[in-house]
N, C-alpha and C positions, 0 to 999 in steps of 0.2 A: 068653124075654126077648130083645129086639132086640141086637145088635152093629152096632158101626160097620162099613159096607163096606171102609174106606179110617183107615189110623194117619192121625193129627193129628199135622201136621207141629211140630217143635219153636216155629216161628216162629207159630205159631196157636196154640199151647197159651200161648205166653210172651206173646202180646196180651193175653189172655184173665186173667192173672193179673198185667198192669200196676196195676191198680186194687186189690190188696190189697197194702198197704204197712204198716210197722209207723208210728206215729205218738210224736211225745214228748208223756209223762203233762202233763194240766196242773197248773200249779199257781198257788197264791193265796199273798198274803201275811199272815203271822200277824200277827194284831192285836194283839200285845203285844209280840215284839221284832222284826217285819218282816222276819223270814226269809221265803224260800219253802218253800211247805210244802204238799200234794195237800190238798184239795179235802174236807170234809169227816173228820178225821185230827187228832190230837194233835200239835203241833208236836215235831217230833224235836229243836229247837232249843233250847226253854223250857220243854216240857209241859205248854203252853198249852192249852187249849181252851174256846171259848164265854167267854172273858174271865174263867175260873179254871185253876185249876194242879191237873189230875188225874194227872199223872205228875213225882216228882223227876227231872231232867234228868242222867243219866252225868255226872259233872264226871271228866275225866279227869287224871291223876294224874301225878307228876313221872319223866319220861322216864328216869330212872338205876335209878329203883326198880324191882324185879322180876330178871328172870333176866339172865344178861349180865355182861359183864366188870365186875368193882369195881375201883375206883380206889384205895380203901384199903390201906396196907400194915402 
């Protein structure tokens, strides 16, 4: 199997891998309550999808409840 004769310099390997970049996911808006929301995907917003509601949406719950100092005495 062939080798290189000569290391590649830092500054030639780092040209060479300018072109792979991470990119931001796209996204669309939900046709029902016009969140953004990826592209083919259940709206994490409404549980929309295709103009019905296949998932109940997390309603999240009052911020005292659960673990944590009470105020009760």
């Amino acid at each position: 199997m062939p080798l290189p004769k000569k290391k590649a310099s830092k500054q030639r390997r780092r040209k060479r891998k300018t072109h792979y970049k991470a990119e931001a996911p796209s996204l669309t808006k939900c046709s029902h309550c016009h969140q953004p929301k990826p592209p083919h995907a259940v709206c994490p917003n409404c549980g929309y999808y295709a103009g019905r509601e296949v998932v109940k949406p997390k309603v999240e719950e009052g911020k005292g409840k659960g673990k944590g100092k009470s105020k009760s005495k």
